[in-house]
N, C-alpha and C positions, 0 to 999 in steps of 0.2 A: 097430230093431236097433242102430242106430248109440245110440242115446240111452244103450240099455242096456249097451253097451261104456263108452262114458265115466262112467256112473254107477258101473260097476265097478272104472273106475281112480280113478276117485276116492276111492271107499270103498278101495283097498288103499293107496293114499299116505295116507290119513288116518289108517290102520289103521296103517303103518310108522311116522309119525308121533307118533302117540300111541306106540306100544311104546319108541321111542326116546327119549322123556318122558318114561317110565316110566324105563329103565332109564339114562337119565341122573341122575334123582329118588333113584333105591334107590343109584347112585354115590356122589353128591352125601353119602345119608347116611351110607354106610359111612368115606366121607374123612374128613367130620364126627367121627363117633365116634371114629377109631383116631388124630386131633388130639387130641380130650380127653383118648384114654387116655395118649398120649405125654408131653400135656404135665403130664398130673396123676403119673407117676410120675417122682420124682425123680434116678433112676438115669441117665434121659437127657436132663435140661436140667441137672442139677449140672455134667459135666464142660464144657459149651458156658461156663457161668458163672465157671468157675474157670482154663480156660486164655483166656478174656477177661481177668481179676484179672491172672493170673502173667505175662503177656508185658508191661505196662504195669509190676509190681514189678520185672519185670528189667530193664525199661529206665532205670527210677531210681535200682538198685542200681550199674548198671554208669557212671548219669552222674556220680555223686559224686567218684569217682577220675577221671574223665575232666575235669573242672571243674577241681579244684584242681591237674590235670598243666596243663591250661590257664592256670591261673592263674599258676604257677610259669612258664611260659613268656613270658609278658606281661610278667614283672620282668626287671629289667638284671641279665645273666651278668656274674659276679666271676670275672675271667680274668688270669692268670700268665704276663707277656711277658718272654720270656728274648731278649735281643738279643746273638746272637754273633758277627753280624756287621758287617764297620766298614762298610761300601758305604753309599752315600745312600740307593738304593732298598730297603734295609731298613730305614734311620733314617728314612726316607720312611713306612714302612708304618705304624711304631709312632707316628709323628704323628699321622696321618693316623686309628688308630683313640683317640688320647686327644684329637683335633679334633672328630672327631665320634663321643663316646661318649656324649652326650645322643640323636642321633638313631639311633646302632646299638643304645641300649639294653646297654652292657656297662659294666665298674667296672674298668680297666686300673690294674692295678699291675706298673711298670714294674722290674725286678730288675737292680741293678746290673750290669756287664757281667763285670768281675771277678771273682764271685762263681763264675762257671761259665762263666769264658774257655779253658777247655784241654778241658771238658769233651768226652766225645765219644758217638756218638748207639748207645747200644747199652742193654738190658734193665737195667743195673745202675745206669747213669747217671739212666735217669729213677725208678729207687726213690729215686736219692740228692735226686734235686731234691724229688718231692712228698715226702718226708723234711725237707728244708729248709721249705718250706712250713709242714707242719704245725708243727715245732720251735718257727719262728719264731713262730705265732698267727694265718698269714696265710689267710683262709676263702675258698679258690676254688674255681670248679666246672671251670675248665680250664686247659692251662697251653700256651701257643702259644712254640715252640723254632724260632727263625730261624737257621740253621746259617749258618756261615762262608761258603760260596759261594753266596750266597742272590744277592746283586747283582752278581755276576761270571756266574754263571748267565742272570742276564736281559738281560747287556749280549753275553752271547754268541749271544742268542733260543734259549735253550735252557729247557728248564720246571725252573725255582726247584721245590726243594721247601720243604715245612714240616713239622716233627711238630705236630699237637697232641694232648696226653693230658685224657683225659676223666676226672673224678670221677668214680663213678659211685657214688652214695653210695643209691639201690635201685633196683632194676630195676622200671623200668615201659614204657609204650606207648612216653612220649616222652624217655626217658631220651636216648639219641642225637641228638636234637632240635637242643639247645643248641651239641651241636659242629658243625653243618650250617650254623649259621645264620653261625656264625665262619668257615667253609669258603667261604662267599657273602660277606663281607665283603671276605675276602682275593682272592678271583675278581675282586669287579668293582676292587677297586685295581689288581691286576696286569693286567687288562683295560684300565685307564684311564691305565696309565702307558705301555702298546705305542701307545696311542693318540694320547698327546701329541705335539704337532707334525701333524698328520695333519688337525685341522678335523674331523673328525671326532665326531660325540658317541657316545657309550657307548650311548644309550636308540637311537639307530639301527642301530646292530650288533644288537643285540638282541634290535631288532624293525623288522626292516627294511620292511616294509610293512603296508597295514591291509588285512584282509580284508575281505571283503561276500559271506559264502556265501546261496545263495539254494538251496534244494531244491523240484524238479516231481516230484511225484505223478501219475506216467503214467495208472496206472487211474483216479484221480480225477480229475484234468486240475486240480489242486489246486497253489499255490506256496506254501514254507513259508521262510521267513527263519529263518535261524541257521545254527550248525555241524551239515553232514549225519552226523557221528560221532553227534555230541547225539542229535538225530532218529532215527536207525537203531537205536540204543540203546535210546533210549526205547519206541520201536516192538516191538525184537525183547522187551524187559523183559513188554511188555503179551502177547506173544502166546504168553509161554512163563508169563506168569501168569495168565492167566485158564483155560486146560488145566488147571492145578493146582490151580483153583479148581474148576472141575467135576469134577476127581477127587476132591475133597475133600469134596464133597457128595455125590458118588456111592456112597465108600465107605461116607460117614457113613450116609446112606440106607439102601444094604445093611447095614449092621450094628444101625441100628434095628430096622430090620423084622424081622432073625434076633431079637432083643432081646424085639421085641412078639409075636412069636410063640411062643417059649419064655415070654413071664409069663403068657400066656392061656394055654397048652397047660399050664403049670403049677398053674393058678387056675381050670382047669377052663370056662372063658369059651370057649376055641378049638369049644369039640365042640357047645356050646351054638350057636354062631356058624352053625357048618356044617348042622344041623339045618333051620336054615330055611330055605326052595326061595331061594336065591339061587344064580349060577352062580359055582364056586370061580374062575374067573380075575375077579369084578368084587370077591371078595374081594381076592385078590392085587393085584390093581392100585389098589384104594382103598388096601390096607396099602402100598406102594409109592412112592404119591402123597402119604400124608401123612406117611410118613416126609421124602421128598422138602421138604416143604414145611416141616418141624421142620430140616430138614438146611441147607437155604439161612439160617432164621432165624439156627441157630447159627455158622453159615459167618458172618454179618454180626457176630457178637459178636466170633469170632475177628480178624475183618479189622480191625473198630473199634478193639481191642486189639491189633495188632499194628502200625496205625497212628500211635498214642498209642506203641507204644513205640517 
């Protein structure tokens, strides 16, 4: 009795066994298949190919102009210094940028004082100066105005102003660029002349200490060296892109499959399909899966390509 009890469980696990062999087997081919058909019709591998192509063309349409504003920015700014005031600390400044006009990268031409000693700081005055400029044949790209109480300002520790007027001869990324970098010149003189007497160096106000961040990975029991901005950044970048990644093959998926199933229900293949004793859901989920599996392919074209760009 007992023999014949096990003999029968045996025979039904071998029985599930085999069915499940089966019907893994008839899966197996339906996936097979509805790969072929995906990837033999060209409607659903053209566009995975062509926004692979366009995101790498736009990135080398966009680096051209990005290059040569770079490149422009690498060369020494042709700068227009009007000095109106008599004070040291602004006969200071204007040294101090044609002292080091090899290491600031700029071309100082210095405009007589005379010229535009009464002048005064309002809309009309500075048409009248880059007027003078251009008259003259003098090619700058900015024009730095030290007003009268520029060194009576700093002896009072009150903040010096300065204008400077910008060329701006076409608007691009880095148009603004050039005046910024003039903006940081004049900062760290005026920085380094409060400092004088003091012992003090300029590069220690600045940065007054060195860091050593170190980040713990509580759930990992993990330590990570660097800035934890860095790291947290990098982290949240990953977890809010790879979501976007499985919705992107998700959607792609769902809209092959609607895809493969209108060209067969069109091509008359659909009704043919169903005809055969197979069960409509290992249809649906072989179509499903090999979508799936055409959808991840092309997600890697995109990503390759948007990599590259």
């Amino acid at each position: 009795m007992l023999m014949k009890y096990w003999r029968s469980m045996v025979q039904k696990i071998l029985k599930k066994y085999l069915s499940s062999l089966q019907v893994n087997n008839m899966i197996s081919v339906l996936i097979i298949k509805e790969l072929k058909d995906l990837i033999r019709d060209p409607r659903i591998w053209i566009p995975f190919i062509i926004s692979a192509i366009i995101m790498p063309a736009i990135g080398f349409a966009m680096s051209i102009p990005m290059k040569s504003s770079q490149e422009e920015l690498a060369k020494p700014i042709n700068i227009g210094i009007i000095n109106i005031d008599e004070g040291d600390i602004a006969e200071g400044l204007v040294k101090y940028i044609e002292d080091n006009s090899i290491l600031l990268k700029v071309n100082p031409y210095i405009v007589d004082k005379n010229i535009f000693k009464n002048i005064s700081m309002n809309e009309e005055s500075y048409k009248h100066i880059i007027k003078y400029f251009e008259e003259n044949g003098i090619n700058v790209e900015l024009i730095l105005i030290i007003p009268k109480d520029f060194s009576e300002k700093f002896r009072l520790r009150d903040k010096p102003s300065i204008v400077t007027i910008n060329i701006v001869k076409d608007i691009s990324v880095f148009s603004g660029v050039k005046g910024m970098r003039i903006n940081s010149i004049i900062v760290n003189y005026v920085r380094e002349k409060y400092l004088e007497g003091t012992n003090i160096s300029l590069n220690i106000i600045l940065d007054p200490y060195k860091s050593y961040a170190v980040s713990y990975l509580k759930g990992k029991e993990k330590i990570i060296y660097g800035d934890p901005s860095t790291l947290i950044s990098s982290l949240g970048f990953a977890s809010l892109f790879l979501p976007l990644i499985l919705m992107i093959i998700s959607v792609s998926a769902m809209q092959m499959s609607a895809t493969s199933m209108a060209v067969e229900n069109e091509e008359k293949t659909l009704e043919t399909l169903l005809t055969f004793p197979i069960p409509r859901t290992h249809i649906l989920f072989a179509k499903l899966i090999g979508s799936f599996i055409v959808a991840a392919i092309g997600s890697l074209f995109n990503i390759a390509g948007f990599i590259i760009y």
